[in-house]
Structure formats: C-alpha cells, structure tokens
C-alpha positions in Angstrom: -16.6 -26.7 -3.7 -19.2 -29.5 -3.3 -16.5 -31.7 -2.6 -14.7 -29.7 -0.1 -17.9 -28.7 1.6 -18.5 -32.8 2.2 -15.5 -33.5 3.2 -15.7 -31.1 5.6 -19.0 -31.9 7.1 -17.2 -35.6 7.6 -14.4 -34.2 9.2 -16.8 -31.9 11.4 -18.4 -34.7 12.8 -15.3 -36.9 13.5 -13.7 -33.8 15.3 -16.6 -31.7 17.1 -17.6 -28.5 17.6 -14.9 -26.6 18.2 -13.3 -28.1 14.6 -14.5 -25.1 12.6 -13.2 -22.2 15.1 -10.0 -23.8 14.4 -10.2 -23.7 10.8 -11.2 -20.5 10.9 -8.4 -19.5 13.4 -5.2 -21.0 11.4 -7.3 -20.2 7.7 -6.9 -16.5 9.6 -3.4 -16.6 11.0 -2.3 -17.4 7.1 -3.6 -14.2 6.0 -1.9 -12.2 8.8 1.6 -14.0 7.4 0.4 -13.6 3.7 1.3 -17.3 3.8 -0.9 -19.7 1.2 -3.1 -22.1 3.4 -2.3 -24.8 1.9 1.1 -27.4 1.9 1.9 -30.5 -0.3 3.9 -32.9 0.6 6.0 -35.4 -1.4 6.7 -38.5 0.9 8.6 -40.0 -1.5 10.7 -40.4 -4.9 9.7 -43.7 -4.9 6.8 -44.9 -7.8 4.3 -48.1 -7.1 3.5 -47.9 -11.0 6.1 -50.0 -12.6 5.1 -48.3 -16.2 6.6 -49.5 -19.6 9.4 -46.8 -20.5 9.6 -45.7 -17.1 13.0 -45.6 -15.1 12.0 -44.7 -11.4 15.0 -43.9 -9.2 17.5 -46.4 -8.0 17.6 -44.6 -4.7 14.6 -43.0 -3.9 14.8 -40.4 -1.2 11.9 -40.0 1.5 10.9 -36.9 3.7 11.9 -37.8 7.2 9.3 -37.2 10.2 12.1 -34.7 11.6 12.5 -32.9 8.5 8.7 -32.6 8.3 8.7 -31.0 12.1 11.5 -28.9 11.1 10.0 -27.0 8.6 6.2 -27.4 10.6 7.9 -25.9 13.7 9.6 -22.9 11.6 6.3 -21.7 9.8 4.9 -18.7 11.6 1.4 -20.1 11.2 -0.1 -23.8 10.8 -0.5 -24.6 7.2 -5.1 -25.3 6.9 -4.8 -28.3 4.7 -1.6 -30.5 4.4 -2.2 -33.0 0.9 0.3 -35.6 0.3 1.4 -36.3 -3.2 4.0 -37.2 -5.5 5.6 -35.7 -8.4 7.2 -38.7 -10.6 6.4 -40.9 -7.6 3.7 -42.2 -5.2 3.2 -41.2 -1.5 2.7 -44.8 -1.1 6.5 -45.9 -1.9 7.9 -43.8 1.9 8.5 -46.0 4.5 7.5 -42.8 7.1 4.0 -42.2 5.5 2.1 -43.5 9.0 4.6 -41.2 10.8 4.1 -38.2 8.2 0.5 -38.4 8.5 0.1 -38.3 12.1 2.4 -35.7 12.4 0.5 -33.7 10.0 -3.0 -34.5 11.4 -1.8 -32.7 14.3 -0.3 -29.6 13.1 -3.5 -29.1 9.8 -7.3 -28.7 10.2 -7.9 -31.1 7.1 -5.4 -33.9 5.6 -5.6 -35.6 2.2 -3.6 -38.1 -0.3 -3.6 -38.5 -3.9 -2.5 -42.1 -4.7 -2.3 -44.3 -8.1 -3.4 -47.5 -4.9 -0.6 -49.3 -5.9 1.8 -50.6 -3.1 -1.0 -50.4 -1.2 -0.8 -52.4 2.5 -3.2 -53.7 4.6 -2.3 -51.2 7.3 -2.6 -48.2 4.8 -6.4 -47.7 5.1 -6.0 -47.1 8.7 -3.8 -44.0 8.1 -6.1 -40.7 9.4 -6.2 -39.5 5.9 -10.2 -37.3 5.9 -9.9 -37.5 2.2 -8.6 -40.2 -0.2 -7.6 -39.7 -4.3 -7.1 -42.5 -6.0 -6.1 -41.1 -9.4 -7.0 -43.7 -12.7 -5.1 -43.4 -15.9 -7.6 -45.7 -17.4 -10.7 -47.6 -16.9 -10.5 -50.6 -18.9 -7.8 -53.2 -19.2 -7.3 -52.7 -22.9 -6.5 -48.8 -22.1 -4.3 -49.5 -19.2 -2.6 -52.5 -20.7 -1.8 -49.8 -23.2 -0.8 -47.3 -21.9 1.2 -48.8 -19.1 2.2 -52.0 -20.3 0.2 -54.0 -17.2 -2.9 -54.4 -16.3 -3.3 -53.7 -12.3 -6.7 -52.2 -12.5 -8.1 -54.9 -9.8 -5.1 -53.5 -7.4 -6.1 -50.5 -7.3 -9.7 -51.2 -6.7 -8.9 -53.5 -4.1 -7.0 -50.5 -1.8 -10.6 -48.7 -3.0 -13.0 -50.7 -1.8 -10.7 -51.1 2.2 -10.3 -47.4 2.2 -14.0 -46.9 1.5 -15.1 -50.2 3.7 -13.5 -48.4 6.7 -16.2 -45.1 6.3 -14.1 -42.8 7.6 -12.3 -40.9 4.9 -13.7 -39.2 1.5 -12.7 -41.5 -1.1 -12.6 -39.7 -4.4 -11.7 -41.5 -8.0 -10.2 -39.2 -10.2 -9.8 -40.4 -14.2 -6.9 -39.0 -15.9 -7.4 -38.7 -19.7 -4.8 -39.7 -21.9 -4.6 -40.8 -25.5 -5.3 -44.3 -24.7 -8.0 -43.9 -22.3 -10.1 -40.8 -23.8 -12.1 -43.5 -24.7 -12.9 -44.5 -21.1 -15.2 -41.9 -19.8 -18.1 -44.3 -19.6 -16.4 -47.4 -18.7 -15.0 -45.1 -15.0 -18.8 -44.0 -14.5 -19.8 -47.7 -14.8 -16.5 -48.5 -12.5 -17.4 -45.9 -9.9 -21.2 -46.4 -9.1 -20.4 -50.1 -8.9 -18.3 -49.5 -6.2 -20.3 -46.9 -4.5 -18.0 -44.1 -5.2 -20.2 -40.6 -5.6 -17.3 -38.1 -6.0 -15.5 -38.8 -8.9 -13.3 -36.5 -11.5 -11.5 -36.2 -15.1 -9.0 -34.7 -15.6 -6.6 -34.3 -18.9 -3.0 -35.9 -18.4 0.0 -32.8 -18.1 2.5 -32.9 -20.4 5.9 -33.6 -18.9 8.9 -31.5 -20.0 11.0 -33.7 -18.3 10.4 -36.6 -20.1 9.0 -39.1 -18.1 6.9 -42.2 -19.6 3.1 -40.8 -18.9 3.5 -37.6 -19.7 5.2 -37.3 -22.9 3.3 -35.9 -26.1 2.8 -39.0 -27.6 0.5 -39.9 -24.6 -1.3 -36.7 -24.7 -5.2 -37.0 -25.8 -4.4 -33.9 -27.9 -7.7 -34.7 -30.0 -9.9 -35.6 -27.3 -12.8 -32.6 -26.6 -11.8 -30.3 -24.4 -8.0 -30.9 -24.6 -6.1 -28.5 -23.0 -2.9 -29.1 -25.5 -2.5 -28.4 -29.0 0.6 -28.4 -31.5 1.4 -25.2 -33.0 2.4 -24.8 -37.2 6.0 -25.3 -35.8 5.3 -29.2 -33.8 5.4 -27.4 -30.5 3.3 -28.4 -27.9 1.3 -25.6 -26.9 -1.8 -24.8 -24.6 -5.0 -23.8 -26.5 -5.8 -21.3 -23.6 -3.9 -19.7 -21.0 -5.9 -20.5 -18.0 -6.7 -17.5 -15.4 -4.3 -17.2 -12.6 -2.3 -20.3 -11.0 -4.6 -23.4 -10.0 -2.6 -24.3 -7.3 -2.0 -20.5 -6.2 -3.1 -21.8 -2.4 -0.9 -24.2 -1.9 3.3 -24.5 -1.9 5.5 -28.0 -2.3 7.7 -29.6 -0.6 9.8 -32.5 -2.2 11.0 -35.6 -0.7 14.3 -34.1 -0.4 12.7 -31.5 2.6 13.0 -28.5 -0.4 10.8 -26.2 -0.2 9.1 -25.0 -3.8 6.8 -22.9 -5.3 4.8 -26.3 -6.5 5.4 -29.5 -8.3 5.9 -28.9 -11.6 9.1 -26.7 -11.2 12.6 -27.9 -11.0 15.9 -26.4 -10.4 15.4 -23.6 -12.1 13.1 -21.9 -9.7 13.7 -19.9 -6.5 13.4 -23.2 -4.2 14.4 -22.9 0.0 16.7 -25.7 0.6 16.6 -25.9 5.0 13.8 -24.9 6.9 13.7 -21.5 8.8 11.3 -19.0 9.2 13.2 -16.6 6.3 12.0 -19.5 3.7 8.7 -19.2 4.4 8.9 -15.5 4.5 11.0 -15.7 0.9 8.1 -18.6 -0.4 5.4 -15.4 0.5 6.5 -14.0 -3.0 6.0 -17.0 -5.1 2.5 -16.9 -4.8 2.9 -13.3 -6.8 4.4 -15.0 -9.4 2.1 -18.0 -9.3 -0.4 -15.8 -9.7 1.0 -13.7 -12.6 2.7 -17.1 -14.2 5.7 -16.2 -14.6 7.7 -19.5 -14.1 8.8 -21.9 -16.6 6.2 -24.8 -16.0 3.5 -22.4 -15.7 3.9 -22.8 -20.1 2.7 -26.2 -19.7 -0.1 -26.1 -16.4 -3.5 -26.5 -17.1 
C-alpha cells in the first residue's frame, strides 16, 4: 500500500489535478463491467537473461501495437493500471516496447514494468514507465554466478542507476529468493541504500511446472524461513499453506501472442480468448470467480 500510495503521489504531480478524478472514474467504470482493474502485458517471448540450462525461443513472438489497440479498443472500460511483464521472457527483448508503452500511457491512469535490466538501451529509461521493477535473483556474484551461470550484476545496476538518474519513475528492486541466494538478504539491503533505492522487496522464487531453468525444484530455497514450498512424504512439491484468495485476483494477462488469459502462470489448459472482442472480455469477467476460489491448475503452485 505504501508503495502504491507513493507512486501515486509521483504520478499526481507529473499529471495534475484532475489525475485522480480519472482514476476514480475508470477504477469506477470497472465495477460497473465487473471487469478487474488491472491488465498485464507480455511484450515479448523473448529473454535478456541468457541463463545456464535455459533454451529461450528461437523465434520469439512480440505483441504488436495493433494487436494491443485491438483488444484496448474492444474493452467496455479502460483497464486502471496496465504493468508490463513477462512470463519465461523479458519485456525488454520486444522491439515495440516504446510503441506499447505510449499506447498504454494513454488508454491507463498508472503504467509499470517488471524487468530482470538486462538488454537494457540507452533509450529505455526514457520510456513513460511511473513505476520501474527491476527484479534480482541474487545480490552477490558468487550467488548469481551460481545460479545463472554469469555474473551481469553490474548490468543490471547500470539500467538502475539511468532509470533512477532521470527522477521520474518509481524505481523499485525486488530480490527473488532462491536456493543460491537465500543467503543474500543482507548483501541486497547493502546493494539498495548504496544506490539510493528506498522501496525494495523479497520475494520467494515460484516453482515452474513447466520446467524452465529458474524455476525448477532444485532451485527452490525450500529450507530458507518462510519458504512457501515444501516436499510432501511422497517427493512432491507442495505449498506449506494455501494462501487466501488469488494474489493477482485484480489483474488478467495477455501474452505476446495477443491471447487473452486468466494470468501468467496458466497455459493451454485454461479457458484463454484467442482475438479481441468485447464477448472475451465479457467471458474473462468469470475467471476472476475462479481466481478467487482457485480452482485452476497453477493456482497448486501460486504463492
């Protein structure tokens, strides 16, 4: 809340007065359609990380500005916030990111990006972004080296320190606890106030059903306090609590591909919209039911 009330004030005095009425007017209109608030948005398919084990796509697909319109044009009321993320990618890979971001600075009361900051270009700290994540996996070389096989930590803090020179965006660093960097809580608090950073976050890694380098079990800090994973008698990974509701009940996904989901963790075996018309976003109404209720596969896994 303390975050979001900060960025808000930022973005209150970029845009004026009137900036709240509006928020208040679309954060309305949502109720009235019994649509969530909130859109993510997956640029690309690309990934910037280059991680040992890791086989990013040959072809990565990106989310064309048109497609974007499309399915912007066809929702009965302007989504509140619009954050761009990736699922096994990085916003930072599309080629149409300056275009996406405009487009969706236009059509949202509040826009945001959760990044890895690598692939990051000189041009990227101008993009109207009010609120920058740059997500950690560690905060030493020795825990990055390990987990990822590279050390790029002085990358990433280089796209930091332009984002946060420029003084008009939020930065945020978030720390993302895995079993090589549980160790690294103190090293990212050193990290961050040396830099100036006063919002920062951990967070525990998600396992990965589908496989993918980071999130596999063997990467999970399953020991670490306050782990949300455990294995059962049987070797199943398991979560110690069922969280309360859906964290990301506000919000729905769309993918790179212009699909329309309930959010990023399910695949193709969820009710998904494929073309954008206004009886997708009145199907997607339901999901947040489900959400809610977690009743879909990846909800097993969501912390």
């Amino acid at each position: 809340m303390k975050r979001t009330i900060g960025t808000g004030l930022r973005i209150w005095s970029r845009k004026g007065a009137a900036w709240p009425v509006q928020l208040l007017i679309r954060a309305g209109m949502n109720v009235v359609f019994g649509l969530p608030r909130g859109l993510m948005v997956e640029p690309s398919q690309g990934c910037t990380g280059g991680c040992r084990g890791c086989k990013p796509a040959l072809n990565p697909g990106a989310l064309t500005p048109e497609l974007l319109v499309a399915w912007l044009e066809c929702r009965p009321a302007k989504p509140v916030t619009i954050h761009f993320s990736g699922k096994h990618s990085d916003p930072l890979a599309s080629p149409f990111l300056k275009d996406l971001a405009l487009i969706s600075r236009n059509c949202a009361s509040m826009i945001s990006l959760s990044t890895i900051g690598l692939g990051f270009r000189p041009t990227h700290e101008t993009l109207p972004f009010d609120r920058w994540l740059f997500s950690l996996p560690a905060a030493s070389r020795d825990s990055w080296m390990a987990l990822r096989g590279h050390d790029r930590l002085d990358e990433v803090l280089d796209a930091v320190r332009r984002v946060h020179r420029r003084g008009s965006s939020m930065v945020e660093l978030v720390l993302t606890i895995w079993k090589q960097s549980e160790g690294d809580l103190e090293a990212f608090n050193t990290l961050a106030a040396r830099e100036g950073i006063r919002c920062t976050k951990t967070v525990f890694g998600r396992y990965d059903p589908d496989g993918y380098h980071i999130g596999r079990v063997e990467n999970l800090a399953l020991t670490a306090p306050g782990s949300p994973y455990e294995l059962n008698g049987d070797g199943c990974l398991v979560l110690r609590r069922t969280p309360f509701g859906c964290p990301l009940a506000g919000s729905l996904f769309l993918s790179a591909e212009g699909v329309l989901r309930p959010c990023p963790f399910t695949g193709n075996e969820a009710p998904y919209e494929p073309n954008p018309t206004r009886d997708g976003w009145d199907t997607a109404k339901s999901w947040t039911v489900l959400k809610r209720q977690r009743r879909f596969q990846a909800c097993r896994f969501c912390i």
